[in-house]
N, C-alpha and C positions, 0 to 999 in steps of 0.2 A: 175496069178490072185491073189490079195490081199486074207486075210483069211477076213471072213464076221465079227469076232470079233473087227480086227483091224481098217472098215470102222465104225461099231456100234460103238466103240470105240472115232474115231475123231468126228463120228454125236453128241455124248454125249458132248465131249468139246466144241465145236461151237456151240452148245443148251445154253452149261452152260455161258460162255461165251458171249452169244445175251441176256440171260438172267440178267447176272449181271453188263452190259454197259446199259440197258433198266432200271432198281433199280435203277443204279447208276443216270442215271439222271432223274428220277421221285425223288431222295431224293433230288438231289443238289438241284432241279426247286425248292425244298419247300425251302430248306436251306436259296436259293435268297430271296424268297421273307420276309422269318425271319428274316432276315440282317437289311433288306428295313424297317420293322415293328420296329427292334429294333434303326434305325438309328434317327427314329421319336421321339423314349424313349428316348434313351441318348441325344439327342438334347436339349429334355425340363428342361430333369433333370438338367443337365452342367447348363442350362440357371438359371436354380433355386438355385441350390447349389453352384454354384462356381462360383467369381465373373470374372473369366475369361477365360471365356471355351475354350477348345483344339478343334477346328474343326478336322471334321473326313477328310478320301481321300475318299467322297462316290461323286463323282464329273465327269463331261463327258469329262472337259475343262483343264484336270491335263497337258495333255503336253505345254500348251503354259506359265507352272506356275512352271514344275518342276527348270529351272533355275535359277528365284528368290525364290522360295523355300530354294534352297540349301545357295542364297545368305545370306537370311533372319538367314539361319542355322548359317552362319561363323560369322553374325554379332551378334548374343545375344545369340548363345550358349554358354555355357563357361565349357563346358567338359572338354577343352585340346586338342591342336591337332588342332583346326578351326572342320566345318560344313562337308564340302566338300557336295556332290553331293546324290540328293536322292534317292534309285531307283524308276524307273518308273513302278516296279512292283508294287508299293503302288498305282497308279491311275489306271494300267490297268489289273487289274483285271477283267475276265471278269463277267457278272453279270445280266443275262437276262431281268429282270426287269428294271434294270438301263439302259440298253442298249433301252428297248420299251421307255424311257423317265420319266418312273416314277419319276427317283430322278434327277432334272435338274443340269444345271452347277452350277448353286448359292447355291445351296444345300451341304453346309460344305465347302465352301472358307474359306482358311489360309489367313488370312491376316496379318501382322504386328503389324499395330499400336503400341502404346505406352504402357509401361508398368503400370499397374496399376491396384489396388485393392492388394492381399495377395501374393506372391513371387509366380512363378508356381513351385518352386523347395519345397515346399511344399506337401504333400500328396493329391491327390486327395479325392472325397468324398468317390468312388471306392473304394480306396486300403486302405492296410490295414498301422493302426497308432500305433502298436504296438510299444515298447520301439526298438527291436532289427531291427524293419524295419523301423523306423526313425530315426537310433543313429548318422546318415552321418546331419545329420539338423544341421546346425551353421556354425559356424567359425571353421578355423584352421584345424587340419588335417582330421575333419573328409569331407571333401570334395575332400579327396585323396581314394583309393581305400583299400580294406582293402585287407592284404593278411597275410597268414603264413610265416614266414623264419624260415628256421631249419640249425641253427651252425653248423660248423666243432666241431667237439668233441674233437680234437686233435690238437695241432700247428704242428705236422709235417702231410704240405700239401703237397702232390706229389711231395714228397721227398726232397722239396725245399722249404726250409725258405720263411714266409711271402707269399707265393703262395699257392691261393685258387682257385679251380674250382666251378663258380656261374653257377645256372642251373635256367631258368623262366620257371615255367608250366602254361599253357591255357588251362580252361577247354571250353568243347562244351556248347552247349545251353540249359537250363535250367538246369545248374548243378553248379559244385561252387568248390573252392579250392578243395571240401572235398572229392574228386573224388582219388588226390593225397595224400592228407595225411592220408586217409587211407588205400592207397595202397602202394605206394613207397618210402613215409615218414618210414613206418615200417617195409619196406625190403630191407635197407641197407643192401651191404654189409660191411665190416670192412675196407678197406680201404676207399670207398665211402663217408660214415657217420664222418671220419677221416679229410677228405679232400675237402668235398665238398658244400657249402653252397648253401641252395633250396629255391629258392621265388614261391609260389604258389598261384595266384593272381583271388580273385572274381573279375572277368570282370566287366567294366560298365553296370547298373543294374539289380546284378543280386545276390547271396550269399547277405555277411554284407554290400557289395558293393553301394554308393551314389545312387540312381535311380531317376535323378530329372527329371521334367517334360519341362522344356524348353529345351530339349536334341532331337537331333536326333536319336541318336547314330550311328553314320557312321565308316564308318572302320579307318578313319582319328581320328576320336574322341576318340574310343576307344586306338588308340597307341597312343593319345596323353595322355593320362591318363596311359598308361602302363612307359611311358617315365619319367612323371610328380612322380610319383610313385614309382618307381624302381630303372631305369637306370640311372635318374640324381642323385636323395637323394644318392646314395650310388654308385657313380659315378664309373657304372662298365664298366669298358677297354675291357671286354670280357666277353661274357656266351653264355652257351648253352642253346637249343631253345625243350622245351618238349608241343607237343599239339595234343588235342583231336578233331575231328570231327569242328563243327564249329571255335574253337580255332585256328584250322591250317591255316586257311583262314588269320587268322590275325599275327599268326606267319610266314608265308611266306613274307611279308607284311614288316613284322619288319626287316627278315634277308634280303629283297631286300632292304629298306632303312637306316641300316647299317652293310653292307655288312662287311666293316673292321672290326669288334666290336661283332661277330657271329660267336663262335667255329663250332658248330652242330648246325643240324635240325633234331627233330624225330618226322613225324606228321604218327596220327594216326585216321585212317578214314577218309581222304580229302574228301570232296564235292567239285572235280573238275568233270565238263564235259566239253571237248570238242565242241564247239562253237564257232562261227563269235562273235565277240566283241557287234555288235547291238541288238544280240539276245542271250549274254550269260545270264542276270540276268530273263526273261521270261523260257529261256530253263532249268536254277535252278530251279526254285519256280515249273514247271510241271514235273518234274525227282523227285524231293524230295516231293513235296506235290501234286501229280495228281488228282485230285476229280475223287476219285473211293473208291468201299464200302470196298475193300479186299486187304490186309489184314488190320484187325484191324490199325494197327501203320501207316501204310498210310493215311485212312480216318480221324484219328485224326490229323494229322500234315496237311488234307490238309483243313478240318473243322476250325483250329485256323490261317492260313497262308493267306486263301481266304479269310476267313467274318470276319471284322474288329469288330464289333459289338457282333458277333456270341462271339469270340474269349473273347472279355471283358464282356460279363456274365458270361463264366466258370469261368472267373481268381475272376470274382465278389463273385462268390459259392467259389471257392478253396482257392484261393489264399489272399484274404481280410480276413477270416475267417480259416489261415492255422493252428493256436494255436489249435481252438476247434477239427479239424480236427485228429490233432498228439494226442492228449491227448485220443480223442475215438481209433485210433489206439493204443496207450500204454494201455488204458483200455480191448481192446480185445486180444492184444497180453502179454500182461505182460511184455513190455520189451520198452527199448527206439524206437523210428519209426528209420530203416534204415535212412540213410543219401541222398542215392536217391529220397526216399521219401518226405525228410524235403526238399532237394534241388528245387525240381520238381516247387513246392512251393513259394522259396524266389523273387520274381522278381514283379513288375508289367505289366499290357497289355499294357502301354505305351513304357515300355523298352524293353518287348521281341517283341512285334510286331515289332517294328522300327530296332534293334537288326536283326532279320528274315529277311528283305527287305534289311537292307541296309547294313549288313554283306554277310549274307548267299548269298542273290542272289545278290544285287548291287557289292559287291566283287567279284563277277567270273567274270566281267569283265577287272576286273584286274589280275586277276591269271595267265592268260599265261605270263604276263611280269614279273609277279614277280619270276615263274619258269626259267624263258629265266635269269635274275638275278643271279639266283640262281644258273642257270647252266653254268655261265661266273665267276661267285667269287670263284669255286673250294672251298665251305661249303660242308666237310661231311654232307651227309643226307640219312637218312633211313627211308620207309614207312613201316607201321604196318599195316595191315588189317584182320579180321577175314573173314573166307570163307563163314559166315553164315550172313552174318547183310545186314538187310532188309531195314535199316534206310538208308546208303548212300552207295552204292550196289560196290560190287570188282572192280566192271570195272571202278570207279573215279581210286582208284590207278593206274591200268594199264594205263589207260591214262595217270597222272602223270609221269609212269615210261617210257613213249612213247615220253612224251616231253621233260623230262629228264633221258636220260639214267645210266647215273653213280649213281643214285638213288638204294640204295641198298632196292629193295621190299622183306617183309617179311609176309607171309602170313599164318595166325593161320588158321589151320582146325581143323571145326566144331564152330569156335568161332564168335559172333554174335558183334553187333556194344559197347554190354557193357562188355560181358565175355572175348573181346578181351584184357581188362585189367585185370575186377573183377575176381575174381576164380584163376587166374595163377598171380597172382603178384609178385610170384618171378625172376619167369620166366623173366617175362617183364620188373622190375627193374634191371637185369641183361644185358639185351639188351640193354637199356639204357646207364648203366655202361661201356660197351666193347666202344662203340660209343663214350662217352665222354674221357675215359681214353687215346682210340689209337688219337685221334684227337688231346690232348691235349701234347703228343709224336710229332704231326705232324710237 
């Protein structure tokens, strides 16, 4: 017979538990109908202020549009790369209100038509017109991405005249070069810093990075701009491959489509799951953003993933307004704002929303080929994951490490989705190091 503590015990869980699925959607139910309220606002507004407004996906009739959608994308986007395909997580979300009929099909049609009135690659009225977040506007380079590169210190590269080892970093989502250069950049070691030249690249918009508005951003687009960027201007014959959480998505991507040309791979925190191809980008977006109240870090990512609306008032409060923001922050702290903090910040809700859909989860559908890829070119590769991070949970790598076994998993305990870098970065630039050094031996 059980001890009477250990049934009071599960009674208390399955209490707590009935209790916060029953919150959870007494808030979502409100959240819906927010969305709905706000979809009515931004409509008028676009309609008022900008002579050519961006329709939303608040729409019932998305699947019979998502293919010219994507078509639309390859023909007048001009990221780099082409359009490629949208995910269908942007129309089906689900949405109760929407679903009873409130917002019909015609309600936020994409349509085409013709170019005309102010460029969309302009700032919306939205976002913010700052110098630093409109310095990509014009001509010439600034329509390329912006990134750091840190020299070889030294001309003797691995031991060998005129031989240099190039390394590209990827940061994850809502974050920016500075993730690396102020971690790895600064924990060379002496041969490393000697030998090895680093590009550490603000992704398509996001850091000092372009963020235009007639962009999808699809996982196509953005390597088309990492290639446009990087890999041609400084025509590199070989590098190695360093990325973080959503960034891996896109560096698997790279070293499947040029496999020759791909010393290493080091991704850190995959958002891979396990899935049929029809239902990998749905099975992302409810694994990473579930609408549920708990914990904190979930109910926000699943608040700005779900409500398209919801999501562009906050960036509206934060991110349009991110100057006054940092400056009350340096007034109460006495010091510059962390670099997490300014990053969180740099992007628009046009580029992370679209970014979210059509990386995050529209890319898991291609994940397992780009692993199967991965695991036929014989690419050293290594996974990093913290034992503690809530953000994209252990079990992506294991599955990673399940589809491809020769994947050397590395797993930090106690370390969560950001201290599995920040805090130990020597540690981790060393990891790095072993991986590129024995590779470039190989």
């Amino acid at each position: 017979m059980r001890p009477p503590s250990l049934s009071l015990r599960r009674w208390w869980r399955v209490a707590a538990e009935t209790l916060l699925s029953a919150a959870s959607f007494l808030v979502f139910a409100f959240l819906d109908l927010l969305d709905v309220a706000l979809c009515f606002f931004y409509r008028v507004a676009d309609a008022v202020l900008e002579e050519r407004p961006i329709p939303c996906y608040c729409r019932l009739d998305g699947g019979r549009s998502r293919e010219g959608e994507g078509r639309e994308g390859e023909k007048r986007g001009d990221c780099g790369g082409g359009g490629g395909e949208v995910s269908e997580t942007l129309y089906g979300r689900k949405n109760v209100f929407r679903e009873m009929g409130l917002l019909g099909s015609r309600w936020g049609r994409r349509e085409g038509g013709k170019e005309k009135g102010r460029s969309m690659r302009s700032p919306r009225w939205s976002d913010c017109s700052c110098k630093a977040c409109v310095s990509w506007v014009g001509d010439g380079d600034g329509k390329l991405l912006h990134f750091v590169m840190k020299e070889p210190s030294s001309d003797a590269r691995d031991g060998r005249s005129g031989s240099t080892t190039e390394v590209i970093f990827l940061h994850g989502f809502l974050s920016s070069s500075s993730i690396w250069t102020e971690t790895v950049f600064s924990n060379l070691s002496e041969a490393a810093a000697q030998n090895c030249r680093l590009f550490a690249v603000d992704l398509l918009g996001f850091g000092q990075s372009p963020k235009p508005a007639d962009c999808f951003y699809t996982l196509g687009e953005h390597i088309g701009m990492i290639e446009r960027t990087i890999i041609e201007p400084f025509q590199l014959d070989s590098f190695h491959l360093v990325a973080h959480s959503m960034g891996c998505i896109i560096a698997l991507a790279i070293a499947a489509k040029h496999r020759e040309l791909v010393r290493s791979i080091t991704v850190v925190a995959p958002p891979y799951f396990c899935s049929t191809k029809d239902i990998a980008s749905h099975n992302a977006l409810n694994k990473l953003a579930a609408r549920r109240l708990w914990p904190l870090s979930l109910f926000g990512s699943s608040v700005m993933s779900w409500y398209e609306h919801l999501g562009r008032s906050i960036c509206f409060i934060v991110c349009r307004n991110h100057r006054k923001w940092e400056w009350i922050l340096k007034l109460i702290t006495r010091r510059d704002p962390h670099f997490l903090f300014v990053d969180i910040t740099k992007h628009t809700h046009h580029s992370a929303w679209h970014t979210m859909h059509n990386v995050i989860c529209g890319g898991a559908k291609s994940l397992e080929e780009h692993l199967e890829a991965l695991s036929g070119s014989g690419i050293p590769a290594k996974v990093i994951h913290g034992s503690k991070d809530q953000v994209v949970p252990l079990e992506c790598s294991y599955s990673v490490k399940s589809r491809a076994p020769f994947l050397d998993l590395q797993v930090i305990p106690g370390a969560d989705h950001i201290s599995v870098v920040l805090g130990r970065e020597r540690d981790f630039t060393r990891s790095l190091e072993e991986l590129w050094f024995s590779s470039s031996k190989a």
